[in-house]
C-alpha positions in Angstrom: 88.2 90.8 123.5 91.8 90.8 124.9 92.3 87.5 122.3 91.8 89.6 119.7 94.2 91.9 121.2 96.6 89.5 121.7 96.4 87.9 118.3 98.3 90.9 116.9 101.7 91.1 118.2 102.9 87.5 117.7 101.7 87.7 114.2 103.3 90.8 113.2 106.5 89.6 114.7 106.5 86.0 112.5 106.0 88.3 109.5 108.7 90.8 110.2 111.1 88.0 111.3 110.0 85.3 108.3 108.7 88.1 105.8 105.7 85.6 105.3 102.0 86.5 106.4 101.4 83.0 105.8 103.9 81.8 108.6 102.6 85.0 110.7 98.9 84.1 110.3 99.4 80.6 111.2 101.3 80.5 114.1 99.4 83.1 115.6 96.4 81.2 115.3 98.2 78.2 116.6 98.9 80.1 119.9 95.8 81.4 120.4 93.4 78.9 119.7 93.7 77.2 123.5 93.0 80.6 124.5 89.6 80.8 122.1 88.4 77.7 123.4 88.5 78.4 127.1 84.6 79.6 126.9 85.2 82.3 124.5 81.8 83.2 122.9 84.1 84.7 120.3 83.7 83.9 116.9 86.5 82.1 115.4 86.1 84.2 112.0 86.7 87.5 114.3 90.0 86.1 116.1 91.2 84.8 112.1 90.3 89.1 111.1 92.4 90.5 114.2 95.3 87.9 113.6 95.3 88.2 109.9 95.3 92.4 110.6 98.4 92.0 112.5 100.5 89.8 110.1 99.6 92.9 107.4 101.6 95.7 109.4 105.1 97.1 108.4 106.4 95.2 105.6 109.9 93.6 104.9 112.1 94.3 102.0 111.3 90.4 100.6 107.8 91.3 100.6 107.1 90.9 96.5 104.1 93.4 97.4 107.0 95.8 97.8 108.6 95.2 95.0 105.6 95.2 92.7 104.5 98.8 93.8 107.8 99.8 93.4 107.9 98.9 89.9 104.6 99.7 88.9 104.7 103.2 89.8 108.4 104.2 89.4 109.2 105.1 92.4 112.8 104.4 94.4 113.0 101.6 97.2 112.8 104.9 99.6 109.2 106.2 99.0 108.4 102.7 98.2 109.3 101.8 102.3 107.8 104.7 103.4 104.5 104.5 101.3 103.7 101.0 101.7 104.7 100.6 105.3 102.3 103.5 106.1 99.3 102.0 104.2 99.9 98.7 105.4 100.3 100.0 108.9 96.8 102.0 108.4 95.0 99.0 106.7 96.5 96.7 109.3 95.0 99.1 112.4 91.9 99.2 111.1 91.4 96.0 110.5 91.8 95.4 114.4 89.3 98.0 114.8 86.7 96.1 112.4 87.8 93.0 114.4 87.3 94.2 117.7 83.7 95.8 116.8 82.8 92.7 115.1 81.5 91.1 118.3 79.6 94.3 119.5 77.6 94.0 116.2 74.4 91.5 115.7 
């Protein structure tokens, strides 16, 4: 359980510091995977679902998801920050949460 935990900070940090989940997601996994093989019953599909939850949270300016809410509802770069960070936040905290009950559930 604690991998799953751990999964999320280094991925959120890639993708605030790169602006890519991509980068985020694989790195973190790149990390963690000597840590998921030391006798981890945990699936590996679990620890990929917690990391990829923390490379969604917050959101960068160069994110083109940013941009294409922005445009598609009219809104300034103001509400678009404060809307999309908040849901991606919320999606991305949840997501941990499905992770993390994901090996309670047969």
């Amino acid at each position: 359980m604690l991998v799953l935990v751990l999964g999320r900070p280094p991925a959120l940090l890639l993708f605030l510091s790169t602006g890519s989940g991509a980068v985020g997601i694989v790195a973190a996994t790149g990390m963690l995977a000597p840590l998921a093989a030391l006798g981890s019953r945990l699936h590996t599909s679990v620890l990929v679902a917690a990391v990829r939850a923390g490379s969604l949270g917050l959101n960068y300016l160069n994110h083109a998801g940013l941009w294409s809410v922005k445009a598609s509802f009219g809104m300034t770069l103001g509400q678009t920050t404060k809307s999309h960070v908040a849901i991606r936040t919320s999606v991305s905290a949840c997501g941990l949460r499905m992770a993390l009950l994901g090996p309670t559930v047969r």
